[in-house]
C-alpha positions as a Markdown table, in Angstrom:
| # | Residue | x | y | z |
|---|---|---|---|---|
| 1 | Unk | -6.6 | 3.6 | -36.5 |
| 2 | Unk | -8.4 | 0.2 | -37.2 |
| 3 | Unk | -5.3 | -1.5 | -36.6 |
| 4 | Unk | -5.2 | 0.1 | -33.4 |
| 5 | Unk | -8.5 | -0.5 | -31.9 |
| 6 | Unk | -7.5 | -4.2 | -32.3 |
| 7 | Unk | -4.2 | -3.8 | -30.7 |
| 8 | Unk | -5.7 | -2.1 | -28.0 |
| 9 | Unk | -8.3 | -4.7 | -27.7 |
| 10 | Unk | -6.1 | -7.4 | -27.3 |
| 11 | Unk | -4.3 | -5.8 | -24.7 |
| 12 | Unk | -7.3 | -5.3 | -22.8 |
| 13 | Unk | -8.4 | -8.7 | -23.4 |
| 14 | Unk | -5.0 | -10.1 | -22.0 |
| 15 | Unk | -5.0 | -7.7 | -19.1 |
| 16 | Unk | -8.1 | -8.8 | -18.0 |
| 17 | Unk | -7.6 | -12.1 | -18.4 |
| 18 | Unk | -4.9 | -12.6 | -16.4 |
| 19 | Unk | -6.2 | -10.2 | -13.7 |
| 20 | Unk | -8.7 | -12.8 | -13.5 |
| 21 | Unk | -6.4 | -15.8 | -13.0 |
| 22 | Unk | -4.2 | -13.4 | -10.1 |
| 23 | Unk | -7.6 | -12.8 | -8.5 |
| 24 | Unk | -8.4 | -16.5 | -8.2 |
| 25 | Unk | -4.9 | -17.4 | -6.8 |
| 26 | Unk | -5.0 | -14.0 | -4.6 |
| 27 | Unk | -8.3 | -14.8 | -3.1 |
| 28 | Unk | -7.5 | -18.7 | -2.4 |
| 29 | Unk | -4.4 | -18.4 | -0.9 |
| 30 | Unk | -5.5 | -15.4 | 1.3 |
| 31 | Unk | -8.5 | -17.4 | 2.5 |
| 32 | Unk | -5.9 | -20.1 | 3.5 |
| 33 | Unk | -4.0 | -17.5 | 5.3 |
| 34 | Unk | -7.1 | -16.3 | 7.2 |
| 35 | Unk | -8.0 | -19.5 | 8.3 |
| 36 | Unk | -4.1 | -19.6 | 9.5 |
| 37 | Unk | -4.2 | -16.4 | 11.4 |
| 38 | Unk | -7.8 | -16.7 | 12.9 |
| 39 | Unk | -7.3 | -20.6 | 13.6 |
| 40 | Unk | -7.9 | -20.0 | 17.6 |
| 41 | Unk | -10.5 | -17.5 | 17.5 |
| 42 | Unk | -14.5 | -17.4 | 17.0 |
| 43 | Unk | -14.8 | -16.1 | 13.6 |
| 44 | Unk | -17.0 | -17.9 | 10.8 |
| 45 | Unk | -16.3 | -18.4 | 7.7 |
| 46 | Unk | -18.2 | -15.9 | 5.9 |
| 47 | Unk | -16.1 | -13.2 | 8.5 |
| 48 | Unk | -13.4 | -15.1 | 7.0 |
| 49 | Unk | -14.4 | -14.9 | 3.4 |
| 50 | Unk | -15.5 | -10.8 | 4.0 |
| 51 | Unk | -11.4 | -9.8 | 5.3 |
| 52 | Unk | -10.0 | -12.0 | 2.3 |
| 53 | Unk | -12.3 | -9.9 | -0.1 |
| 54 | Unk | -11.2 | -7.1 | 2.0 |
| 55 | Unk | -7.8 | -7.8 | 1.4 |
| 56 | Unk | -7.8 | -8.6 | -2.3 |
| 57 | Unk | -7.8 | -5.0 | -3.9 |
| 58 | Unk | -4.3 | -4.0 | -2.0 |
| 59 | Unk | -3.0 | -7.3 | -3.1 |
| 60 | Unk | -4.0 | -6.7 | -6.9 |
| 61 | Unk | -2.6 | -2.9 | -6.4 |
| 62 | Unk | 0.6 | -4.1 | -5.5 |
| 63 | Unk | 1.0 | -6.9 | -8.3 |
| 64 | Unk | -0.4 | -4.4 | -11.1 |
| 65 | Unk | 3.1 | -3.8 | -12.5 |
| 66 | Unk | 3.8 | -7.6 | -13.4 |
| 67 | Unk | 0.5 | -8.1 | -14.4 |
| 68 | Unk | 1.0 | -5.8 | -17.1 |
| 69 | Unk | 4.2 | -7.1 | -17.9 |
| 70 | Unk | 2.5 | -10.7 | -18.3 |
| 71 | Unk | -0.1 | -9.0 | -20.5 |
| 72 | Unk | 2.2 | -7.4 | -22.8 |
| 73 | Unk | 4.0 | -11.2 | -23.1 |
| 74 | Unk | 0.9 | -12.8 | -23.7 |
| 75 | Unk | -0.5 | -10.2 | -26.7 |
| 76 | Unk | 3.1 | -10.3 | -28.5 |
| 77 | Unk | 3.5 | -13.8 | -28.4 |
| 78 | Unk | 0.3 | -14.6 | -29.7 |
| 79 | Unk | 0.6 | -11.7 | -32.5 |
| 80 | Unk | 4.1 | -13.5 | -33.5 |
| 81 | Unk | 2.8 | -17.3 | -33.4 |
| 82 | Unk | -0.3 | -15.7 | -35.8 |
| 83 | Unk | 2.4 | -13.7 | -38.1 |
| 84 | Unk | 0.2 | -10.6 | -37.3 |
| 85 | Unk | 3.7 | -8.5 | -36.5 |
| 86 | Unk | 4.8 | -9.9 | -40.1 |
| 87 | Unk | 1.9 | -8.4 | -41.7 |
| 88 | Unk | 2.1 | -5.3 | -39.9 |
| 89 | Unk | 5.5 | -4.7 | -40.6 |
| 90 | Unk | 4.9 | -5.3 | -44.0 |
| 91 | Unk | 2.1 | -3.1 | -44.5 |
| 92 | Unk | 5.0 | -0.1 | -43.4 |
| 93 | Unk | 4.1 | 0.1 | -40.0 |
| 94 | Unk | 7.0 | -0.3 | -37.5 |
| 95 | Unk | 7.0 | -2.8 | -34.9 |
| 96 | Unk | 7.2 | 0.4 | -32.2 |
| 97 | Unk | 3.9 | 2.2 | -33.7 |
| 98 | Unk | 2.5 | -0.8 | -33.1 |
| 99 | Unk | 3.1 | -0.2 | -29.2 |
| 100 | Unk | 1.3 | 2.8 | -29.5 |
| 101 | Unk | -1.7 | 1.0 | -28.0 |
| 102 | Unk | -0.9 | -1.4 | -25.6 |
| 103 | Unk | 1.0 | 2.1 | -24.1 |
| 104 | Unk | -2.2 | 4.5 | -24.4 |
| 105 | Unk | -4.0 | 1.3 | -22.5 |
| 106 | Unk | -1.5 | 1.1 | -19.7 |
| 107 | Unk | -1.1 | 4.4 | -19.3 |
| 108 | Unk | -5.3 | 4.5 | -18.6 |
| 109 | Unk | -5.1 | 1.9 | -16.5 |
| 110 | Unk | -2.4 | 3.5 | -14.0 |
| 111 | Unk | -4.1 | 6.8 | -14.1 |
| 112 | Unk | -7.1 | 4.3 | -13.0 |
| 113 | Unk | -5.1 | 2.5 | -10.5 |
| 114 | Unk | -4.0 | 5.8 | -9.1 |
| 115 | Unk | -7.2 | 8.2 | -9.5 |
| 116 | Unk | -9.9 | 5.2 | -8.5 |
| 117 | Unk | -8.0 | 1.6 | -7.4 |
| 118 | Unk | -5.9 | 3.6 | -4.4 |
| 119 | Unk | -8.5 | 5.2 | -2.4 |
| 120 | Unk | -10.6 | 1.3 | -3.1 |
| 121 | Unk | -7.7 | 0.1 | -1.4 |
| 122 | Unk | -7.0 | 2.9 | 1.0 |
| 123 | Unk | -10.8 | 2.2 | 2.7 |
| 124 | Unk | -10.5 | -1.6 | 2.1 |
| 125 | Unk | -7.3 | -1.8 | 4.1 |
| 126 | Unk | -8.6 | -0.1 | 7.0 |
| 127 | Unk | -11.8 | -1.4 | 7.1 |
| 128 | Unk | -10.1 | -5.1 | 7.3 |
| 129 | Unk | -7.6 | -3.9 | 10.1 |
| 130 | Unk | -10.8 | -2.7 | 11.7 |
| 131 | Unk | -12.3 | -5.9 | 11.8 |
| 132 | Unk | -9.2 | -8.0 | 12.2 |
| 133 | Unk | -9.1 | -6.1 | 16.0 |
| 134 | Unk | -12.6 | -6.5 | 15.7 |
| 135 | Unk | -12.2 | -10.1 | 15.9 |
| 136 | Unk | -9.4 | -10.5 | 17.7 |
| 137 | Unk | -9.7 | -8.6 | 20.9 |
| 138 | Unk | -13.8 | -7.4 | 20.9 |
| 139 | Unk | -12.3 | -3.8 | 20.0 |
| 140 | Unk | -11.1 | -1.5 | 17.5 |
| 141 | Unk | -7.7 | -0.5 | 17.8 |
| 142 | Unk | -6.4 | 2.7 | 15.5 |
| 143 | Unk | -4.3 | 4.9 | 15.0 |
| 144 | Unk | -4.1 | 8.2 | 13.1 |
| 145 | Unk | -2.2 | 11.7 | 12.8 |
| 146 | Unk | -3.3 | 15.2 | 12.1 |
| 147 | Unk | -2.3 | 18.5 | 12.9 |
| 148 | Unk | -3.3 | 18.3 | 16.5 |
| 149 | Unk | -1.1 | 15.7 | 17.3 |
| 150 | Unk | -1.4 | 12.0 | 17.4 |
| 151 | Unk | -4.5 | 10.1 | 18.4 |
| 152 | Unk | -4.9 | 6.4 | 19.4 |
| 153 | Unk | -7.7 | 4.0 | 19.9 |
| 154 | Unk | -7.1 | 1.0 | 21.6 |
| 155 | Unk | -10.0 | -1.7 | 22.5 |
| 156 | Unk | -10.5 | -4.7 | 24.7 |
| 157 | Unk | -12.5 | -6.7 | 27.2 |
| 158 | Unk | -12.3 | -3.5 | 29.4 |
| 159 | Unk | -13.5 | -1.4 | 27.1 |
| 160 | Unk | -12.2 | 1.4 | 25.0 |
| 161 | Unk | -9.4 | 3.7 | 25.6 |
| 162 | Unk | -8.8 | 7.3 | 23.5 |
| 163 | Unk | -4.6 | 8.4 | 23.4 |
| 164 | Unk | -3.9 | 11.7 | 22.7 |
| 165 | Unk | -0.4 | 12.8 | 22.1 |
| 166 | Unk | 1.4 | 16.2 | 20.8 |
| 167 | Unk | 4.5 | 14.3 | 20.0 |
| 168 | Unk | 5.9 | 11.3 | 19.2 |
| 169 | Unk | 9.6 | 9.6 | 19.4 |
| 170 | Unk | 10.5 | 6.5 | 17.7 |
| 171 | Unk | 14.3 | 6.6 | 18.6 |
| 172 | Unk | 15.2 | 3.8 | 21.0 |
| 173 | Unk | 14.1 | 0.3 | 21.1 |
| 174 | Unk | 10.5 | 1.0 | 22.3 |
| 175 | Unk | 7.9 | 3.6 | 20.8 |
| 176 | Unk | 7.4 | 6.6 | 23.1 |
| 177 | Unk | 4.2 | 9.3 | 23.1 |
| 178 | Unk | 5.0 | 12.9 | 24.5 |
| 179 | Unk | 2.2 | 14.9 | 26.1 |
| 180 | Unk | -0.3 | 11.9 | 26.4 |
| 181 | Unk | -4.2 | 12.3 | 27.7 |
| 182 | Unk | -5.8 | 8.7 | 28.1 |
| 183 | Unk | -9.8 | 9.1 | 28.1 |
| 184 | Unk | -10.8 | 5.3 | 29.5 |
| 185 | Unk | -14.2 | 4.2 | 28.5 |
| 186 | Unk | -16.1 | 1.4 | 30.1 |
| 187 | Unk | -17.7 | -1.6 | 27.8 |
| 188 | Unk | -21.1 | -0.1 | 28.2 |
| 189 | Unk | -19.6 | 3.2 | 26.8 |
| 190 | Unk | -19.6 | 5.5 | 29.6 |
| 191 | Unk | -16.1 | 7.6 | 31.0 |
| 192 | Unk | -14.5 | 6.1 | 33.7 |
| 193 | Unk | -10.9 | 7.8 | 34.0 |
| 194 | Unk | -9.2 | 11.2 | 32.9 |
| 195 | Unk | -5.6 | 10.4 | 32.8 |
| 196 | Unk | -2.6 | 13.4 | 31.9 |
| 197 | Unk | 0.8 | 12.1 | 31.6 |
| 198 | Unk | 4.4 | 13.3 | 30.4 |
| 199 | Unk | 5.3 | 10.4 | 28.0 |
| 200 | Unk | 4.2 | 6.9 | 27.3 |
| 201 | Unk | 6.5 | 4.3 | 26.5 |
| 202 | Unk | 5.0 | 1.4 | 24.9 |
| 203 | Unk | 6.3 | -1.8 | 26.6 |
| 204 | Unk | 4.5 | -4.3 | 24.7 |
| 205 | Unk | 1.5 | -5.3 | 26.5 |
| 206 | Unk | 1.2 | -2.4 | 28.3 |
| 207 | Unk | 1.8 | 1.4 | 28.2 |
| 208 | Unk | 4.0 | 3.1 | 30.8 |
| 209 | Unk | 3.1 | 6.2 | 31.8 |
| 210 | Unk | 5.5 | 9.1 | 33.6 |
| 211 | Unk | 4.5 | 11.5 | 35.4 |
| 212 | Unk | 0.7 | 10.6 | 35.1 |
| 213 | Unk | -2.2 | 12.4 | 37.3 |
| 214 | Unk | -5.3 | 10.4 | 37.1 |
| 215 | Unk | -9.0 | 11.7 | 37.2 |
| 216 | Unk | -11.7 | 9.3 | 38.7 |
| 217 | Unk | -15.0 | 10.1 | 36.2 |
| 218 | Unk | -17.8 | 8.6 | 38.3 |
| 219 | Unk | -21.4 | 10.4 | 39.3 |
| 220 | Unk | -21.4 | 11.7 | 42.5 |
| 221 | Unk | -17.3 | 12.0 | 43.1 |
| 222 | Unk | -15.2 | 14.8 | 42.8 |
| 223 | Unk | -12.8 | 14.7 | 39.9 |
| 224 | Unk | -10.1 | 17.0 | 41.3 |
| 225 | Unk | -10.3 | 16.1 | 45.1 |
| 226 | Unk | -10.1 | 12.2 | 44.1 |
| 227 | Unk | -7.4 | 12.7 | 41.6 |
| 228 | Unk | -4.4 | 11.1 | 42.2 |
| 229 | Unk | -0.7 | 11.7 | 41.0 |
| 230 | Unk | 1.6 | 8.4 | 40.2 |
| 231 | Unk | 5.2 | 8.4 | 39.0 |
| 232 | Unk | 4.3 | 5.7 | 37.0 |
| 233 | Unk | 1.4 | 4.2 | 35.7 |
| 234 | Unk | 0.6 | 0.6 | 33.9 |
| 235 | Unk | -2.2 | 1.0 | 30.7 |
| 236 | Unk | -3.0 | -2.6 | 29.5 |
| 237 | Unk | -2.9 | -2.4 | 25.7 |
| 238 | Unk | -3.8 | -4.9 | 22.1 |
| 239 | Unk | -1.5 | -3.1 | 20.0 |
| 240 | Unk | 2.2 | -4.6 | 18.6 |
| 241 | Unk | 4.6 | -2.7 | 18.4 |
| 242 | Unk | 5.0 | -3.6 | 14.4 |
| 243 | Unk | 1.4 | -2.3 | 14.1 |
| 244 | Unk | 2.2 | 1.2 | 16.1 |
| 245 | Unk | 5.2 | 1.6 | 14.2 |
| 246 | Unk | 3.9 | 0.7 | 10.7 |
| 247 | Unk | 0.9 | 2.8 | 11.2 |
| 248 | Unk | 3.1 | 6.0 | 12.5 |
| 249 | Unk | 5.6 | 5.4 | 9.6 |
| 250 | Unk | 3.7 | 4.6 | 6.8 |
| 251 | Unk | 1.0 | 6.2 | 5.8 |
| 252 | Unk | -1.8 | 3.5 | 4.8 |
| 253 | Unk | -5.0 | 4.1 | 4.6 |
| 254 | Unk | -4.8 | 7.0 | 3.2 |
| 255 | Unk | -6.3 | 8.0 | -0.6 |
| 256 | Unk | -3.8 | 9.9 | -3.2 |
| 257 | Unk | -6.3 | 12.8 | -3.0 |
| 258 | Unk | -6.4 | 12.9 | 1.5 |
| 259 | Unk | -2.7 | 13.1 | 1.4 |
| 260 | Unk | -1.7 | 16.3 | 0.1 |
| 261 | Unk | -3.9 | 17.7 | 3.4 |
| 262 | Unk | -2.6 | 15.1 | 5.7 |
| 263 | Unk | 0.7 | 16.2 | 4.4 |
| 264 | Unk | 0.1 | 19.9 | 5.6 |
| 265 | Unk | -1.6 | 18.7 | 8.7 |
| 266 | Unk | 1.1 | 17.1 | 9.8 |
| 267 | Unk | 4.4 | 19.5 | 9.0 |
| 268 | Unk | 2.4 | 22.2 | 11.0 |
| 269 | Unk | 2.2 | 19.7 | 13.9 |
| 270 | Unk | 5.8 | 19.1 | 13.8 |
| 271 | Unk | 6.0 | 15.5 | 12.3 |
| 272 | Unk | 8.3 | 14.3 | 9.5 |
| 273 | Unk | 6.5 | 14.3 | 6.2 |
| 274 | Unk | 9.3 | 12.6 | 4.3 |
| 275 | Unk | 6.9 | 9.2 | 4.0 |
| 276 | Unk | 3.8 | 10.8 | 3.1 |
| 277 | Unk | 5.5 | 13.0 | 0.2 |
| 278 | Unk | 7.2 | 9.9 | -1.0 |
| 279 | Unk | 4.0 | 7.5 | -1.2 |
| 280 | Unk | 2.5 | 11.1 | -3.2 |
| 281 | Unk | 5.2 | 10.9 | -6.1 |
| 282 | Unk | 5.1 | 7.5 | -6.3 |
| 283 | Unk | 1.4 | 7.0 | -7.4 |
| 284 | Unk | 1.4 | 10.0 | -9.5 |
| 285 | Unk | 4.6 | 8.3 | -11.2 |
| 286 | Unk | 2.8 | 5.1 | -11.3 |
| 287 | Unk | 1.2 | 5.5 | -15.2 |
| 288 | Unk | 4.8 | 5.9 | -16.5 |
| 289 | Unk | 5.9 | 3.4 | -14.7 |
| 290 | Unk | 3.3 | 0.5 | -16.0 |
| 291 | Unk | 3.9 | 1.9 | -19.2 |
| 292 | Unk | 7.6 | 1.3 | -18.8 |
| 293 | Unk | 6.2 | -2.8 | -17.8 |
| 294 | Unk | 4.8 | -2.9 | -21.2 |
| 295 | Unk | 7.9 | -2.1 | -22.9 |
| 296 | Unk | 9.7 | -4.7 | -21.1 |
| 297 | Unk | 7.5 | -7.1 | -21.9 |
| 298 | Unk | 7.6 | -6.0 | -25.4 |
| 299 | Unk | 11.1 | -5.7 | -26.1 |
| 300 | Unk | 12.3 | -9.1 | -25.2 |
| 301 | Unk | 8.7 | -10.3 | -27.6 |
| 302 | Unk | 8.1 | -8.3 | -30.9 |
| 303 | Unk | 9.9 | -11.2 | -33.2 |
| 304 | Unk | 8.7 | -13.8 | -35.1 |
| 305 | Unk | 8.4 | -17.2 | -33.6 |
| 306 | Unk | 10.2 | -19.5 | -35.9 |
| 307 | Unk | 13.5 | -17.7 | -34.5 |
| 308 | Unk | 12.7 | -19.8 | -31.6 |
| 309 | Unk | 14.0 | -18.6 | -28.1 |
| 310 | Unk | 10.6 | -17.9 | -26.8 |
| 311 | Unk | 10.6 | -19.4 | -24.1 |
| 312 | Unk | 14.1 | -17.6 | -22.9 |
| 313 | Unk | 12.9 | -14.1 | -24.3 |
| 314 | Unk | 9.1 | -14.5 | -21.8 |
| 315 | Unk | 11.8 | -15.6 | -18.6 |
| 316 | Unk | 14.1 | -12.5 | -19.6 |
| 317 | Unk | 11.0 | -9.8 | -19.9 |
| 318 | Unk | 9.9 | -11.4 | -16.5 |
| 319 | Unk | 13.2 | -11.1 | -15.0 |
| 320 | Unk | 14.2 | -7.6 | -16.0 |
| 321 | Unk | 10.3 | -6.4 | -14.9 |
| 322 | Unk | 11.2 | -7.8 | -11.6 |
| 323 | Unk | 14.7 | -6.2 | -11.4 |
| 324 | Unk | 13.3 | -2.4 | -12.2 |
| 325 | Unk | 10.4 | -3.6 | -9.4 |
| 326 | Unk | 12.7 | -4.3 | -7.1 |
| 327 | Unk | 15.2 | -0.9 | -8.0 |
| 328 | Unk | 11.5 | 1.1 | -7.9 |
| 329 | Unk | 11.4 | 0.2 | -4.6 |
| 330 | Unk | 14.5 | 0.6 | -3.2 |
| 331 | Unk | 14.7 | 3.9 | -4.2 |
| 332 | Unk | 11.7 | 4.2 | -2.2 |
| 333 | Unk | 12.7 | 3.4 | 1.0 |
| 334 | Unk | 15.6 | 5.1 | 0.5 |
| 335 | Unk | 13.9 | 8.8 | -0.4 |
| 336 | Unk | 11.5 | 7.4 | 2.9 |
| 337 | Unk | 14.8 | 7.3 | 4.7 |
| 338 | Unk | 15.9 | 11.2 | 3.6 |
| 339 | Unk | 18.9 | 9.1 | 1.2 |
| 340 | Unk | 17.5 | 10.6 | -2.1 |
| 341 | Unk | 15.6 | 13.3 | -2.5 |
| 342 | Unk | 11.9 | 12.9 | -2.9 |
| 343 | Unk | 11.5 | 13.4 | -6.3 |
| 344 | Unk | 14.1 | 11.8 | -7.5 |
| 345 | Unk | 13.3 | 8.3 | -5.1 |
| 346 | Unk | 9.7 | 8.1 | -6.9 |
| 347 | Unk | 10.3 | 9.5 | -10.6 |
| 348 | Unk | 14.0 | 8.3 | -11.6 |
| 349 | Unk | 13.5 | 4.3 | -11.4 |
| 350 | Unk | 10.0 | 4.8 | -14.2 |
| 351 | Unk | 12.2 | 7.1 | -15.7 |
| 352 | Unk | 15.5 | 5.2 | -16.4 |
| 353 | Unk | 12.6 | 2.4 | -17.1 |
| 354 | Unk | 11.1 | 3.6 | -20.1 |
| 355 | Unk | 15.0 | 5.2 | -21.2 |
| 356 | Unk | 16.2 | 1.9 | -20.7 |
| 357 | Unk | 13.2 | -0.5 | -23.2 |
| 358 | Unk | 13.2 | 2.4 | -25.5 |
| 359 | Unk | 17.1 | 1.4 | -26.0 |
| 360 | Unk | 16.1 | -2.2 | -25.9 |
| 361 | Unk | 12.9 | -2.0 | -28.7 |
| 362 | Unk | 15.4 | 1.0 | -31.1 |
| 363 | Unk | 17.9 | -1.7 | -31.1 |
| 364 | Unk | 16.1 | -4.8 | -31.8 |
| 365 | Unk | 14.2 | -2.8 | -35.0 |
| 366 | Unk | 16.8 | -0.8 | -36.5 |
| 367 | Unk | 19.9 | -3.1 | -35.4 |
């Protein structure tokens, strides 16, 4: 149990460590990228040091898995250069009960990264995209899906605009909204237009509306008698088409425990699920599959140094981390893409993972 403790402390130790190194580099090069992006607009650099900070926690989220590999090659290779693997092999403890540790302190961490770290990074991310349109265009532009449909905020120098749609269709090269009600605001806050439309197609710096009847909303007119009907009808907008689509698609911002809800919300509305479900599995399978980054980095490490090779054996537990990152992922888009079933996309790739080290670490001790 002593023996253990220290393990586990180690681990810890190393984790942390290099979380703190990542940070540094993460928030650095971020900063540089900030100053990039926001190079031609107003913004001072404490605005610029707030969305790097901003961005930092989904930037740490994402590189958790070889962070942990690292962490795992650092503790091993240190316990072999001190002989402490010799002695604890020779005191009858086998080199995988000695893993029992490092894999009770990864598994806390990923029930961390999934139970606290996600909705940190769910509320970070959009409070950055927030302020990045914010900055940008003197608005907030959003976008968000519930039951009732689809709604959309869009800002600029004419104010603020409110979308509301019951559908949507991403087939076709352009975004489209079914069933669309624009409520225009004017910068001072007060309604200036109703507007009721068949579809909107987006058409990159404007909407195009079909079928649109428009409501003048100023004291002392008539809404209905000043109404107007227009076969077509331009709506400036700030929003890419990369943004609508990414933020229609994939469901960011969005906390492990708001999701089963949103996912719900949105089958009774009539919108495809198949993302949401995915993104689900894959965080509740996110302990086993850290703990399947420790045995890489573990089974390529637990030997004694003066075999030499250590250099090799760090580049292969690197390598073969990145490979089951990469196969993790894939299997991802593919269950987000209805090619695997949505279980099997987020559970298999930790799965075959941990089968796969367990192979590794049983052959390199018993031969």
């Amino acid at each position: 149990m002593i023996l253990d403790r220290y393990f586990a402390r180690r681990f810890l130790q190393s984790f942390l460590m290099i979380g703190a190194i990542f940070l540094s580099l993460i928030l650095l090069i971020d900063l540089i990228e900030q100053l990039r992006r926001f190079e031609e607009v107003d913004v001072t650099f404490a605005q610029l040091v707030q969305l790097t900070l901003l961005n930092a926690p989904a930037a740490l989220d994402e590189i958790l898995p070889l962070m942990m590999i690292l962490s795992t090659v650092v503790l091993f290779v240190g316990l072999a250069r001190s002989s402490e693997l010799v002695v604890t092999r020779a005191t009858g403890r086998s080199g995988i009960r000695a893993l029992a540790a490092p894999v009770a302190v990864a598994t806390l961490v990923g029930l961390l990264a999934a139970s606290t770290l996600n909705p940190i990074v769910a509320a970070t991310s959009k409070y950055y995209q927030q302020l990045s349109d914010t900055y940008r265009t003197g608005g907030v532009s959003t976008l968000s899906l519930s039951g009732e449909g689809l709604w959309l905020r869009q800002g600029g120098a004419q104010g603020q605009s409110v979308i509301h749609a019951t559908g949507y269709s991403g087939s076709g090269n352009r975004p489209t909204l079914i069933h669309v009600t624009v409520l225009s605001y004017a910068p001072q806050g007060s309604p200036v237009r109703r507007i009721e439309a068949a579809t909107a197609r987006y058409m990159g710096d404007h909407w195009l509306l079909r079928d649109a009847k428009v409501w003048p909303l100023v004291a002392g007119m008539n809404p209905e008698t000043n109404s107007a009907r227009h076969e077509q009808l331009e709506i400036p907008t700030t929003l890419t088409e990369e943004r609508i689509r990414d933020s229609l698609g994939r469901p960011s911002g969005i906390s492990i425990y708001a999701l089963p809800d949103m996912i719900r919300q949105l089958r009774e509305a009539g919108f495809s699920t198949t993302r949401h479900e995915v993104l689900y599995q894959v965080q509740l399978a996110r302990p086993l599959f850290l703990v399947a980054m420790v045995l890489v980095g573990a089974a390529f490490t637990m030997r004694h140094a003066r075999f030499g090779g250590t250099g090799i054996a760090v580049l292969m537990a690197v390598l073969l981390g990145f490979g089951l990152y990469f196969i993790r992922n894939f299997a991802q888009i593919l269950g987000e893409n209805d090619q695997l079933p949505v279980l099997l996309a987020a559970w298999a790739p930790p799965l075959a993972s941990v089968m796969l080290t367990i192979g590794l670490l049983l052959h390199a001790e018993d031969g």
